[in-house]
C-alpha positions as CSV (number, residue, x, y, z in Angstrom):
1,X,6.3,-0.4,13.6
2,X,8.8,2.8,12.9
3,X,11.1,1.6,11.1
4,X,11.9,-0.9,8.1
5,X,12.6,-4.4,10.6
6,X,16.7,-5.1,10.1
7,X,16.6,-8.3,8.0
8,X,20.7,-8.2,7.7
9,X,21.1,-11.6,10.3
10,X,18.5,-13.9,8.4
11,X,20.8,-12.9,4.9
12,X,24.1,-13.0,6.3
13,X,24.3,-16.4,4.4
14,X,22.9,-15.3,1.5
15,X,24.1,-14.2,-2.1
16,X,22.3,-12.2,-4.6
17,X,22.9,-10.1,-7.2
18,X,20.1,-7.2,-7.3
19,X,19.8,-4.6,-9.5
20,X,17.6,-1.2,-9.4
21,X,16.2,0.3,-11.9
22,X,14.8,3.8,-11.2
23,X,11.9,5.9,-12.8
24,X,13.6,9.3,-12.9
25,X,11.0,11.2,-15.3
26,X,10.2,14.7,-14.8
27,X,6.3,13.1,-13.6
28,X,8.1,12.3,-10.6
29,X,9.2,15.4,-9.4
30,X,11.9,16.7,-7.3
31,X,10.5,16.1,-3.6
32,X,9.3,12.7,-4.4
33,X,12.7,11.7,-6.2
34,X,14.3,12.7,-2.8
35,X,11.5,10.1,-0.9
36,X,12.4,6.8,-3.7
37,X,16.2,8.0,-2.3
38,X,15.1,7.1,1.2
39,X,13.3,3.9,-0.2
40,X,16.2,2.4,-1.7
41,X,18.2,3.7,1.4
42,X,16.6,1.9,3.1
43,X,16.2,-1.4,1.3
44,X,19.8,-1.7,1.0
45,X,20.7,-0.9,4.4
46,X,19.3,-4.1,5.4
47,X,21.3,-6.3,2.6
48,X,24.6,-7.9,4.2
49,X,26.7,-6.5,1.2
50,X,29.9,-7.5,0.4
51,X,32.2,-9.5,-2.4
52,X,30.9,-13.2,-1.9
53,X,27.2,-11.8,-0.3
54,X,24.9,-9.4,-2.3
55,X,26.0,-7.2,-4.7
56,X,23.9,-4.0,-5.7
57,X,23.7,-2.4,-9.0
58,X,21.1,0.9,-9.6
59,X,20.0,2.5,-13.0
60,X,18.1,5.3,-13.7
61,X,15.8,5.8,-16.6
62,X,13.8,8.6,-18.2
63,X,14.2,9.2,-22.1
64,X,17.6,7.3,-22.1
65,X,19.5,4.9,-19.0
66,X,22.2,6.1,-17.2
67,X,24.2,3.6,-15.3
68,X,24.6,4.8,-11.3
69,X,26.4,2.3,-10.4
70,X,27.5,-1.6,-11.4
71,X,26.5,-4.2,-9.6
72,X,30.8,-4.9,-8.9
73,X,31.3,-1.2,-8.0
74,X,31.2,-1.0,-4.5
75,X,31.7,-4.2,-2.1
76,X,31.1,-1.8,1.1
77,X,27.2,-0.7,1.7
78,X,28.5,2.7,3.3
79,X,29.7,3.7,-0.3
80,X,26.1,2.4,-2.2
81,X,24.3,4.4,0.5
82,X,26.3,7.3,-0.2
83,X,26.1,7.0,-4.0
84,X,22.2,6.8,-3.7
85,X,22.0,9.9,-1.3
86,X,24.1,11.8,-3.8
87,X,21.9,10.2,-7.1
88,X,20.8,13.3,-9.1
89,X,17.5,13.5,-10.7
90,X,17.9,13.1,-14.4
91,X,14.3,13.8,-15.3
92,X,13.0,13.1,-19.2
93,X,10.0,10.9,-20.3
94,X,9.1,7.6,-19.0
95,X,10.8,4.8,-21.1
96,X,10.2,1.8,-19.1
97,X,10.9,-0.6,-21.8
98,X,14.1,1.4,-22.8
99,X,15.3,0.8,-19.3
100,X,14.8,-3.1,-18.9
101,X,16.8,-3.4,-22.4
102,X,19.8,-1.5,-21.0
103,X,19.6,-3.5,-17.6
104,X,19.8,-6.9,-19.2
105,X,22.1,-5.7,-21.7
106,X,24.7,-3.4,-20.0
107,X,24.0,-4.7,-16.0
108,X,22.9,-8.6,-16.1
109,X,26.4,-9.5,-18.2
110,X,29.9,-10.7,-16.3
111,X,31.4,-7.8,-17.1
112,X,29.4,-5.5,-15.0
113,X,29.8,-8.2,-12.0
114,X,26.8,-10.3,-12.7
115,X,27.5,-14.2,-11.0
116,X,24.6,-15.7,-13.2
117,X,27.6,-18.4,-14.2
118,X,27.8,-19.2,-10.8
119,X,24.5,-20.2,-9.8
120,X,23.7,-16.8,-7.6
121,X,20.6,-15.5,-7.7
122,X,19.7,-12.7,-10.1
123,X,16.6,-10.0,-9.2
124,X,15.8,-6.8,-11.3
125,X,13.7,-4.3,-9.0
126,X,11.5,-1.7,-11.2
127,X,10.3,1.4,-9.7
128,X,7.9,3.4,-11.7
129,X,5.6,6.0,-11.5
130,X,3.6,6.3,-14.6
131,X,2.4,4.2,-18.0
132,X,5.6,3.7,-20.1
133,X,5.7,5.7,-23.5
134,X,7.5,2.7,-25.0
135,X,6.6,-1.0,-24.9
136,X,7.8,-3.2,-21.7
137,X,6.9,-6.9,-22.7
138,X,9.1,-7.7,-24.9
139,X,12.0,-6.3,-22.6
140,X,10.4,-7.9,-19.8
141,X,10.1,-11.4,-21.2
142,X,13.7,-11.6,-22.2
143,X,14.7,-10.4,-18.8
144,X,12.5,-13.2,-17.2
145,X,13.2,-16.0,-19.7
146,X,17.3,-15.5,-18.7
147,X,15.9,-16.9,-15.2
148,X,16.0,-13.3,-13.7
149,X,13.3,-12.3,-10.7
150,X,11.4,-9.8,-11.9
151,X,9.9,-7.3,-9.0
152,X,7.6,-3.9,-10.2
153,X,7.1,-1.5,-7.1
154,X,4.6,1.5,-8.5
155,X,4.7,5.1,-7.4
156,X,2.4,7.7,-7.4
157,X,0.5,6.9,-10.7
158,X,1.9,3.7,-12.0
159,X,-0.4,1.3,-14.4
160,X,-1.2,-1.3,-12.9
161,X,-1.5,-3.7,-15.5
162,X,1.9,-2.4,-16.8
163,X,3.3,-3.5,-13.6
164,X,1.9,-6.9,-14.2
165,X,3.2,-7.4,-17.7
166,X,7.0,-6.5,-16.2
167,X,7.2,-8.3,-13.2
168,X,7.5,-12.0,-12.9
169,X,4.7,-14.7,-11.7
170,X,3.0,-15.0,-9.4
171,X,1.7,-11.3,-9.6
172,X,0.9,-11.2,-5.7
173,X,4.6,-11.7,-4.9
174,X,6.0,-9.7,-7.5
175,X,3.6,-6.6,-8.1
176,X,3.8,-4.2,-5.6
177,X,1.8,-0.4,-5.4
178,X,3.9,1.7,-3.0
179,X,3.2,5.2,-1.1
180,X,5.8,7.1,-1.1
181,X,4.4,8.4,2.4
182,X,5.3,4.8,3.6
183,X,8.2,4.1,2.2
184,X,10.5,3.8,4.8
185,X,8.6,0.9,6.4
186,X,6.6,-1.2,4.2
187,X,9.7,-4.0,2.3
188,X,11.9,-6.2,3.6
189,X,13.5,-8.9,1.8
190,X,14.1,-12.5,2.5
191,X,15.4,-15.9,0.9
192,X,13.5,-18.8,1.0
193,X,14.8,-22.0,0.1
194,X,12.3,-24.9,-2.3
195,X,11.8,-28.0,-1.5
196,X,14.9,-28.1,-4.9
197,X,17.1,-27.1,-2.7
198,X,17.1,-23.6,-5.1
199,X,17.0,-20.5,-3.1
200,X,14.3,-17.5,-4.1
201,X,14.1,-14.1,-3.2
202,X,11.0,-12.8,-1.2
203,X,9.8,-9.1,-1.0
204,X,8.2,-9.0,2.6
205,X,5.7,-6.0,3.7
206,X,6.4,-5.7,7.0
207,X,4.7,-7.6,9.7
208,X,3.4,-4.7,11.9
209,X,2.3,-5.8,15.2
210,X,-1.6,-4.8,14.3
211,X,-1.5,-7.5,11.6
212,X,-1.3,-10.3,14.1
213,X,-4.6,-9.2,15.8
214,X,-6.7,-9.4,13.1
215,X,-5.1,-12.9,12.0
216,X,-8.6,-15.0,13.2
217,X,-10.7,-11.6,12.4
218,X,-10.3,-12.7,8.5
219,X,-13.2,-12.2,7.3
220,X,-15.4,-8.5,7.3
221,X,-17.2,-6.0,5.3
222,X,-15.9,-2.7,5.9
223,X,-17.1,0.4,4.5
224,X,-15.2,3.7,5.2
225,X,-17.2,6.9,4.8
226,X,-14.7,9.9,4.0
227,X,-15.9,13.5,5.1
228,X,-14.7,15.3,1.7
229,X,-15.9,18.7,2.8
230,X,-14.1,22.1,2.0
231,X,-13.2,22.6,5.4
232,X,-10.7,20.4,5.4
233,X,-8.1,21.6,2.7
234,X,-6.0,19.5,0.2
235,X,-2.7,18.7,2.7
236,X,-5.3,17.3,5.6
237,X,-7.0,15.1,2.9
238,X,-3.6,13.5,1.7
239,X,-3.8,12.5,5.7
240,X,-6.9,11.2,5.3
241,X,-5.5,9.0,2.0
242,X,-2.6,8.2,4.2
243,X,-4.7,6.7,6.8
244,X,-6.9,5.1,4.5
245,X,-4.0,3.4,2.4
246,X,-2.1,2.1,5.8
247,X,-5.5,1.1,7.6
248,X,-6.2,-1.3,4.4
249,X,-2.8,-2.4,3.1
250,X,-3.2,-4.2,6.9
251,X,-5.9,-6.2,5.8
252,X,-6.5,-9.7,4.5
253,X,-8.4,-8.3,1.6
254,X,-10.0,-10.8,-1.0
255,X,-13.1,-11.9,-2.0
256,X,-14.0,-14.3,0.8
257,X,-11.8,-12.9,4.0
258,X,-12.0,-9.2,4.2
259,X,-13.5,-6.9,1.5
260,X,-13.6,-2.8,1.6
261,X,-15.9,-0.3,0.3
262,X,-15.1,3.4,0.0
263,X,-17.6,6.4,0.4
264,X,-17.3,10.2,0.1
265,X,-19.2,13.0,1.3
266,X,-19.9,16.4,1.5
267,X,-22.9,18.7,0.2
268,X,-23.8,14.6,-1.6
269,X,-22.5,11.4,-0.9
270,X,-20.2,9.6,-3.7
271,X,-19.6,6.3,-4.6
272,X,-16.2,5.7,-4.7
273,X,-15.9,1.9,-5.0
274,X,-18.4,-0.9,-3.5
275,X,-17.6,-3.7,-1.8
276,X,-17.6,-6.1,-4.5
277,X,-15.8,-3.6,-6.9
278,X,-12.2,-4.6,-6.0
279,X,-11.2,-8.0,-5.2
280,X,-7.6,-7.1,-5.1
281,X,-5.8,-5.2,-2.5
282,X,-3.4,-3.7,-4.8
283,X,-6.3,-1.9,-7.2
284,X,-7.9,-0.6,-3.6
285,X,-5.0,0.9,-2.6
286,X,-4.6,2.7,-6.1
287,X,-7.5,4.1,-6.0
288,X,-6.8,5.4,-2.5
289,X,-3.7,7.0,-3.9
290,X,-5.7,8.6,-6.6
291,X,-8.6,9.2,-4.3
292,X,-9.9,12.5,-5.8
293,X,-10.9,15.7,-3.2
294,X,-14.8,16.6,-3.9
295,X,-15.1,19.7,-1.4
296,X,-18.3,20.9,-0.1
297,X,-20.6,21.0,3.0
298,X,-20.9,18.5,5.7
299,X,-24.0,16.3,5.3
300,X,-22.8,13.1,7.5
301,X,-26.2,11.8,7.8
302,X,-26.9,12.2,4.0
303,X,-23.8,9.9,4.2
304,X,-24.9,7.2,6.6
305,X,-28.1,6.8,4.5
306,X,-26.7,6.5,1.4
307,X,-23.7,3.8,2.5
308,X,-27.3,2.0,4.3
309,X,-28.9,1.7,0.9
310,X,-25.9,1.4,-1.5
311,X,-23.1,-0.4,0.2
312,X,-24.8,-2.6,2.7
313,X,-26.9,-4.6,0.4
314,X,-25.8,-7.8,-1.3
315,X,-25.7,-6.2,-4.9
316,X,-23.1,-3.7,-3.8
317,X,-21.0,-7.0,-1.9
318,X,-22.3,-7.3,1.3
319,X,-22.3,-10.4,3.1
320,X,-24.8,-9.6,5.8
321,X,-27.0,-12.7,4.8
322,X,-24.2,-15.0,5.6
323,X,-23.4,-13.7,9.3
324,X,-19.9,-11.9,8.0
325,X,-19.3,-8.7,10.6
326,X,-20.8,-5.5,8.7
327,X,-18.7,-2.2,9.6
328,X,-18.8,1.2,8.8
329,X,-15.5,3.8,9.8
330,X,-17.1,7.2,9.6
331,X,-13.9,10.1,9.2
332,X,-15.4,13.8,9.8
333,X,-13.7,17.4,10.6
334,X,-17.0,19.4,11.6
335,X,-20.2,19.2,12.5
336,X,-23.2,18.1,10.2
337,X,-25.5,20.3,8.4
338,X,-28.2,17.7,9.0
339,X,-29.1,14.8,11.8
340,X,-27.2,11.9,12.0
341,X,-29.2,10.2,14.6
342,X,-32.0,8.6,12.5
343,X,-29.7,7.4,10.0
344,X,-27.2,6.2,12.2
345,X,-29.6,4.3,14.3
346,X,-30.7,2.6,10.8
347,X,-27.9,1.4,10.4
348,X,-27.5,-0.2,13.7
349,X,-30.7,-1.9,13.2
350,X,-29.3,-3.5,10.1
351,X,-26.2,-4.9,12.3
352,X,-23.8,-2.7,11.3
353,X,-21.0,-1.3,13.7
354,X,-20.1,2.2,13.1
355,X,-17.2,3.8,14.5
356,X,-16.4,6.9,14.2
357,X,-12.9,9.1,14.0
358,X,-14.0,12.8,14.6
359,X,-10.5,15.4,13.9
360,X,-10.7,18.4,15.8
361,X,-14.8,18.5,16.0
362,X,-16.1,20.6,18.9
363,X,-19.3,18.9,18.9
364,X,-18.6,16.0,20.6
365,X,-22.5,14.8,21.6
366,X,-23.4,14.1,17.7
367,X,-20.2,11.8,17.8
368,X,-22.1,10.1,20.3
369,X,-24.7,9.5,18.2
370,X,-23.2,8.5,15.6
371,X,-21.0,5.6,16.9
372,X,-22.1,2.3,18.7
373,X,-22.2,2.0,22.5
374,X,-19.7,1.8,24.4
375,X,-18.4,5.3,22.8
376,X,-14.9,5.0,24.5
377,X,-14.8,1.5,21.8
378,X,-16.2,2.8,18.7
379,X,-15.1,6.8,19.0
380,X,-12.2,8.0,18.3
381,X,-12.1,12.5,18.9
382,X,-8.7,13.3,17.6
383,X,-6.6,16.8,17.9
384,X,-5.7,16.9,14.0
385,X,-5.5,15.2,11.3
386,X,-1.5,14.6,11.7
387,X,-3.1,12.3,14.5
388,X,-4.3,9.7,12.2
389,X,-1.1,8.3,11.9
390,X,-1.2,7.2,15.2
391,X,-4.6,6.5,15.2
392,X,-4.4,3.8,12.9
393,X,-2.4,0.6,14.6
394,X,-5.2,1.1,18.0
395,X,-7.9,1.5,15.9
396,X,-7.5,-1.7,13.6
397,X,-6.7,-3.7,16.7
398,X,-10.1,-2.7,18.2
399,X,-11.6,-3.1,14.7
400,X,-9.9,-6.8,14.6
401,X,-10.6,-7.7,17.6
402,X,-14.2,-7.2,17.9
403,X,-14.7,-8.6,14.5
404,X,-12.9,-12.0,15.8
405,X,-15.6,-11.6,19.0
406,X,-18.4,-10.8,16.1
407,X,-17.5,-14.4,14.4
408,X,-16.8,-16.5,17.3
409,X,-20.3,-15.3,18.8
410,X,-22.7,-15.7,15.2
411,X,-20.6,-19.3,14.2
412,X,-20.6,-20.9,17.5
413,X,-24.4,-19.8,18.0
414,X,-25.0,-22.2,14.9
């Protein structure tokens, strides 16, 4: 689950033409620029490039477009690799629309080494941090209606309705949101070929090996509770949103398999999103992105009350009245200004499992009394917060797989 899987055997047969077209505005910034580097690096790396396979073209955009390279440029993948490590940052404003005009124009022709004539498929890739300051639908449309796949990968803080206007249909296939903390792991692409006999492009996120465990554990309401409190600083909360982002983009989310509600907390408890607030994984894991830092004390069982009234009701989404496995995933640094074993209890009453990741917390007994029995299942006492990346594959299998022992037990009791 380190590394990007190698797709180059399953497209040795294959022939494409793809072209990038890069968001270099100065929104960006320098160190992320470096990271969408080691995305496409390692996107490409896995094509089987060459004259007669796929050829790879790049742009990138910020007030004007500057051509990095054509699509007939390079026929060896060591030099596109090489040009992309060596691609400088051109910064600018963000003229999305600007940028699709000059890729159909200058990149999708003959000239530039497009094989449209020949029947080989054509795919634009869009990677984009922010709103555009120019229009992108009618750039987009004329992209799409010249029978070019249309893909729209957002960064940072892309608009996600923007990314839905550029990229083809269906949106789920096509419209991506991307951390750049995962880059280097989450695409692959694959062709497919219709029951025509045409051949399609497919952008993959990788199948981690966690994803198969919760195949039969579809179907759960899970509510995290984030400790937002001052004594965790800014660079340990972008782990937190890191752990959050991977935990969930491993989920079957939707409204009838596996829906996710967000708390925060600190001096108060905050209602980031309920259960039935998002019914798209893509909008979750936005708002994840964005998720913002509150600071404050520690009041974890202020927390565990509130998510008890607010989230674990039908109102806010929960399914509790139709048997669906309820679960709370409590994330704290310290311990709690007030008790936690009331309200915690509460919400075991009401059929909730609560686990619990403690980072670094000395007091390990109110843990304990936090999380469900056994505690070596449903509490997780962690060095640092660098540990959640680890963390997360064990936990979500134990998550998957008790919520698969959850539903086997409640629907074959019926």
């Amino acid at each position: 689950m380190n590394g990007l899987p190698n797709v180059a055997a399953q497209l040795s047969k294959t022939i494409a033409d793809i072209v990038f077209l890069v968001d270099g505005s100065w929104s960006i910034g320098v160190s992320n620029f470096q990271k969408v580097r080691e995305f496409l690096h390692t996107l490409v790396d896995s094509f089987d490039v060459g004259e007669g396979k796929v050829q790879i073209g790049l742009i990138q955009y910020g007030s004007t477009a500057r051509t990095e390279f054509f699509l007939n440029r390079f026929h060896n993948k060591s030099d596109i690799l090489q040009s992309i490590q060596q691609m400088r940052y051109s910064g600018g404003g963000t003229h999305t629309g600007l940028g699709l005009d000059f890729m159909l124009k200058e990149h999708f022709v003959k000239s530039a080494g497009s094989r449209a004539e020949d029947g080989v498929i054509q795919v634009g890739v869009v990677i984009t941090d922010g709103k555009s300051q120019d229009g992108v639908t009618e750039a987009a449309n004329a992209i799409k209606e010249r029978g070019i796949a249309l893909y729209a990968i957002g960064i940072k803080d892309a608009d996600l309705s923007e990314l839905h206007e550029i990229a083809s249909d269906p949106d789920d296939k096509h419209v991506y949101i991307q951390s750049l903390s995962h880059q280097t792991r989450e695409f692959s692409f694959s062709w497919s070929e219709s029951p025509s006999g045409v051949a399609s492009l497919t952008i993959n996120k990788d199948a981690r090996e966690c994803v198969c465990e919760c195949r039969k554990a579809s179907v759960a309401d899970i509510v995290f509770v984030v400790d937002g409190s001052s004594s965790i600083g800014e660079p340990n909360f972008q782990q937190l949103r890191d752990f959050l982002y991977t935990f969930v983009d491993s989920l079957d989310v939707s409204v009838d398999n596996v829906r996710v509600g967000l708390a925060q907390y600190s001096d108060d408890a905050h209602k980031e999103f309920l259960l039935n607030t998002f019914s798209n994984k893509s909008e979750i894991l936005t708002h994840i992105q964005d998720l913002a830092y509150r600071k404050g004390g520690t009041y974890t069982g202020k927390a565990l009350e509130f998510i008890k009234e607010q989230y674990f009701t039908p109102s806010a989404g929960s399914r509790v009245d139709k048997g669906v496995p309820q679960i709370a995933i409590v994330l704290t640094d310290g311990e709690s200004s007030d008790n936690v074993s009331a309200p915690a209890n509460e919400l075991r009453k009401l059929g909730v499992l609560v686990y619990v990741i403690g980072i670094n917390v000395a007091e390990y007994g109110e843990l304990k009394e936090i999380a469900n029995k056994p505690s070596e299942k449903f509490l997780y006492n962690i060095e640092n917060f660098e540990a959640l990346k680890d963390l997360s594959t064990n936990l979500l299998q134990t998550v998957c797989t008790r919520v698969e022992v959850e539903l086997s037990g409640r629907f074959h009791a019926k």
